[in-house]
C-alpha positions as CSV (number, residue, x, y, z in Angstrom):
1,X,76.7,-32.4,-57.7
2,X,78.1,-35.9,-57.5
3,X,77.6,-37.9,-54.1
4,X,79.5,-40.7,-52.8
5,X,76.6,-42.9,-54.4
6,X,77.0,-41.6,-58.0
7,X,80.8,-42.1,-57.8
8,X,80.2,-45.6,-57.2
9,X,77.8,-45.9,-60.3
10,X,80.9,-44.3,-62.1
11,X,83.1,-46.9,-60.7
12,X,80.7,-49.6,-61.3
13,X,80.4,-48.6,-65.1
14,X,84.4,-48.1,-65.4
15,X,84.9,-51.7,-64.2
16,X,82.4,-53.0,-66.7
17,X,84.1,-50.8,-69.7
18,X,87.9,-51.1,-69.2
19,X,88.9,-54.0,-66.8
20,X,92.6,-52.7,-66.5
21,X,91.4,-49.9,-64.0
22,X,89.8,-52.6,-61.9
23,X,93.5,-52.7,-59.9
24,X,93.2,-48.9,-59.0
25,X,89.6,-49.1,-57.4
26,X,91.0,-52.1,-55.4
27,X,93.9,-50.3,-53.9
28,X,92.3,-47.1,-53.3
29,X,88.8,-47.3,-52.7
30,X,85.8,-45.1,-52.8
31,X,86.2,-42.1,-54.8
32,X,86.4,-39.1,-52.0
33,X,86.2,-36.2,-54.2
34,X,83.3,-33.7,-53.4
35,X,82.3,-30.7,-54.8
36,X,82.9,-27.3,-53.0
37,X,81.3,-24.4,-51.8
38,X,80.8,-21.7,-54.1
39,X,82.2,-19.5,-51.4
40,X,85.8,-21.5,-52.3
41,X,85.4,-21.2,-56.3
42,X,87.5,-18.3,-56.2
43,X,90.3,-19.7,-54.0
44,X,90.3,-23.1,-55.8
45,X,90.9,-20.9,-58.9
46,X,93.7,-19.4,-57.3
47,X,95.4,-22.3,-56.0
48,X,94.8,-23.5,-59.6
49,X,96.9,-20.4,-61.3
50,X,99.6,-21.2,-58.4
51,X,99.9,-24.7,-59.6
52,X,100.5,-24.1,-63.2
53,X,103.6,-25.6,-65.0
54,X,105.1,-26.3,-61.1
55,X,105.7,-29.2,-58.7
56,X,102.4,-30.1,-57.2
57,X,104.9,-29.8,-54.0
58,X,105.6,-26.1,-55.0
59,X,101.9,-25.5,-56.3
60,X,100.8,-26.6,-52.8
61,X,103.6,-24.3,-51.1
62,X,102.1,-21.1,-52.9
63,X,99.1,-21.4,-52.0
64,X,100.0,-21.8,-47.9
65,X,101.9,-18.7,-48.2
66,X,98.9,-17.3,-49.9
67,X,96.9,-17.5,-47.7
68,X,99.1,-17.2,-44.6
69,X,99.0,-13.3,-46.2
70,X,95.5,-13.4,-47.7
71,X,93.5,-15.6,-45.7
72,X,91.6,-18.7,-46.6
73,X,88.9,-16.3,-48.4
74,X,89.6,-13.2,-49.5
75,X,87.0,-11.4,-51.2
76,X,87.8,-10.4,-55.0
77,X,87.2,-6.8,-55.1
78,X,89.8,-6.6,-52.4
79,X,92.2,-8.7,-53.8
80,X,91.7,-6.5,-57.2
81,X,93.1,-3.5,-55.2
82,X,96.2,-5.0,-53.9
83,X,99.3,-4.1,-55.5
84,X,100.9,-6.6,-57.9
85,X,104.4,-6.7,-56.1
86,X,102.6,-6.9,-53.0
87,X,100.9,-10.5,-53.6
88,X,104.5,-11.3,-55.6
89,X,105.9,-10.7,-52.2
90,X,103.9,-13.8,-50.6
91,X,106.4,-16.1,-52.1
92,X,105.5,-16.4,-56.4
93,X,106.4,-14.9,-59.2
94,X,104.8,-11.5,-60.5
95,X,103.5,-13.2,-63.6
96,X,101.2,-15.0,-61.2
97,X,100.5,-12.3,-59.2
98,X,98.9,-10.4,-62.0
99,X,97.5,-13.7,-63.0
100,X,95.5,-13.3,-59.3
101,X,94.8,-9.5,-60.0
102,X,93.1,-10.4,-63.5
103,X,90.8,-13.0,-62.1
104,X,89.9,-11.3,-58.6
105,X,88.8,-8.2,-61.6
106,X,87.4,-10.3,-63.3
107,X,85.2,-11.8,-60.7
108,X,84.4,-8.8,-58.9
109,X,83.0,-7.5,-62.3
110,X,80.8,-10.2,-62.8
111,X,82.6,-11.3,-66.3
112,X,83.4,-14.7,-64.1
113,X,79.9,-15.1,-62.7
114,X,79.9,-17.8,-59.9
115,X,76.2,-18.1,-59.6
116,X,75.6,-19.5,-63.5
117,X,78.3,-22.3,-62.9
118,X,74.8,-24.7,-61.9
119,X,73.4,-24.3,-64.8
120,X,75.9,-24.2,-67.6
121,X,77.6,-27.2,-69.3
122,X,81.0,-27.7,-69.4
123,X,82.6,-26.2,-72.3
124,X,80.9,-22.8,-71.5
125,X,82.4,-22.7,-68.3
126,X,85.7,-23.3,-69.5
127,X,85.3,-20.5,-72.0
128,X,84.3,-18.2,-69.2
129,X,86.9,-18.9,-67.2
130,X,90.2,-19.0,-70.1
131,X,88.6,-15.5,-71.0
132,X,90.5,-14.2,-67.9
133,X,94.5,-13.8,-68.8
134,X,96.2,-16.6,-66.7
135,X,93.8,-18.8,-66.3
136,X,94.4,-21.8,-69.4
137,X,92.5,-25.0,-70.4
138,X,94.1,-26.9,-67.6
139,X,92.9,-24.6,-64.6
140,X,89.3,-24.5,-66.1
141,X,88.9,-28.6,-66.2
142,X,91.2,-29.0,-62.5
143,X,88.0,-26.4,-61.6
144,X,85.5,-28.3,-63.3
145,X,86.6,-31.6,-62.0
146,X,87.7,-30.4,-57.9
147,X,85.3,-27.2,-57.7
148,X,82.3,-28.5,-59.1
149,X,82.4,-32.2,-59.4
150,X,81.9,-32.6,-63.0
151,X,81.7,-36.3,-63.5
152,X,83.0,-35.9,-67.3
153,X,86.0,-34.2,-67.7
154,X,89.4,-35.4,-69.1
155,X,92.3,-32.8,-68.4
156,X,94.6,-34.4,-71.1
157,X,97.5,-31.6,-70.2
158,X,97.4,-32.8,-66.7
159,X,101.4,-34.0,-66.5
160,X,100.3,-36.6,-63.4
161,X,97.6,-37.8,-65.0
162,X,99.8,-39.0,-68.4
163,X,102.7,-39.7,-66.4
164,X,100.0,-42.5,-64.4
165,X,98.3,-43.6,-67.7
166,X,102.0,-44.4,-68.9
167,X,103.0,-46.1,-65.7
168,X,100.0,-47.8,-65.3
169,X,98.6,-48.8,-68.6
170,X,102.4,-49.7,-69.4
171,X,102.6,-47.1,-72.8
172,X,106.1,-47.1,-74.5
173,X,105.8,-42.9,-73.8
174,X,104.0,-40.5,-72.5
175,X,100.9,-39.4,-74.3
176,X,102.0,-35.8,-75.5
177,X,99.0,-34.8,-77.7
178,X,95.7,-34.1,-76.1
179,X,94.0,-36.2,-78.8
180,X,96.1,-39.0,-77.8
181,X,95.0,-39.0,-74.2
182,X,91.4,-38.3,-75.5
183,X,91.8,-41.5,-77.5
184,X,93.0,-43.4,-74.6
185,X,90.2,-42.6,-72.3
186,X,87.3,-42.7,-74.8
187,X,85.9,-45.8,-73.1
188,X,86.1,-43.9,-69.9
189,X,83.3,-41.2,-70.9
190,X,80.9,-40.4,-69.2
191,X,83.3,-41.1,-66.2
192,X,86.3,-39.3,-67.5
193,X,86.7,-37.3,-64.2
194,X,86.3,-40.1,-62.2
195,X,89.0,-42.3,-63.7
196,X,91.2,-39.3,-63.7
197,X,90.8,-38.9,-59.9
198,X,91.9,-42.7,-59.6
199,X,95.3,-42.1,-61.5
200,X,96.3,-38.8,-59.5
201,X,96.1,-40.9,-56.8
202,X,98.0,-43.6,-58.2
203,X,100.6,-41.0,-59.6
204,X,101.2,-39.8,-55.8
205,X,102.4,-42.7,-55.0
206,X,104.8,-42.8,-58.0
């Protein structure tokens, strides 16, 4: 798990390897980001599937109502039991309450297994995780990066993130394919994550 310390060794490399991102650790500092519990994996998973292809406004809006009917934790098995319509009724759509229902299964099966996360690399978590219907490329590295801290992860569909690299780094468009972004940030590895953390915050203030 990175600490404040290893972020810093990040940012140190990423100011030797690209100087343009030398403005963005002026104006915002110390990386922040820390890994959480596994006790939260689920619910940052969640909060994940609520956020897809909405407003980070909306995403964030979901997930309060959420959890004003769920609670900050609920347990998966439980969740799995609750009627589709009746999470739908917290304020999203169906679609996404299924979405909920497959994962909470899923994770109350042990076909998501929490407790292997430590030990496997990236790639195979992301394959565990877009096993479950709902939950897409995108949630698994948003997991990766927020969840667990994964130092080296680049999630190229991440609209703020390519909206901030256009701003920013002054493209004549928006980077659509995900081996263009990959292109752009290959001098960024193995600090991917880190640099993506530094635009989102630079594409909040957009």
């Amino acid at each position: 798990m990175p600490s404040k310390e290893i972020w810093l060794e990040g940012e140190r490399f990423l100011r030797a390897a690209d100087a343009r991102l030398v403005p963005l650790f002026d104006r915002y500092g110390p990386c922040t980001l820390e890994p959480v519990s596994p006790e939260e994996y689920f619910s940052t998973l969640v909060r994940g599937i609520l956020s897809q292809q909405v407003a980070p406004a909306v995403g964030t809006e979901f997930y309060r109502s959420f959890t004003a009917c769920f609670g900050e934790a609920p347990a998966p098995a439980a969740l799995a039991e609750v009627q589709a319509a009746q999470l739908a009724a917290c304020g999203f759509s169906l679609q996404k309450a299924e979405y909920i229902k497959d994962l909470a299964a899923a994770v109350a099966a042990g076909k998501v297994d929490f407790g292997s996360f430590a030990a496997m690399a990236d790639g195979a978590i992301v394959k565990q995780l877009t096993e479950v219907k709902g939950v897409g490329r995108w949630t698994a590295e948003i997991f990766l990066i927020l969840a667990l801290g994964r130092p080296d992860v680049l999630p190229a569909e991440d609209f703020g993130l390519k909206k901030a690299m256009k701003e920013f780094l002054q493209l004549p468009a928006l980077p659509q394919k995900r081996s263009e972004v990959a292109s752009l940030a290959e001098q960024w590895q193995p600090w991917r994550s880190l640099a993506t953390w530094y635009f989102w915050q630079y594409f909040a203030g957009l």
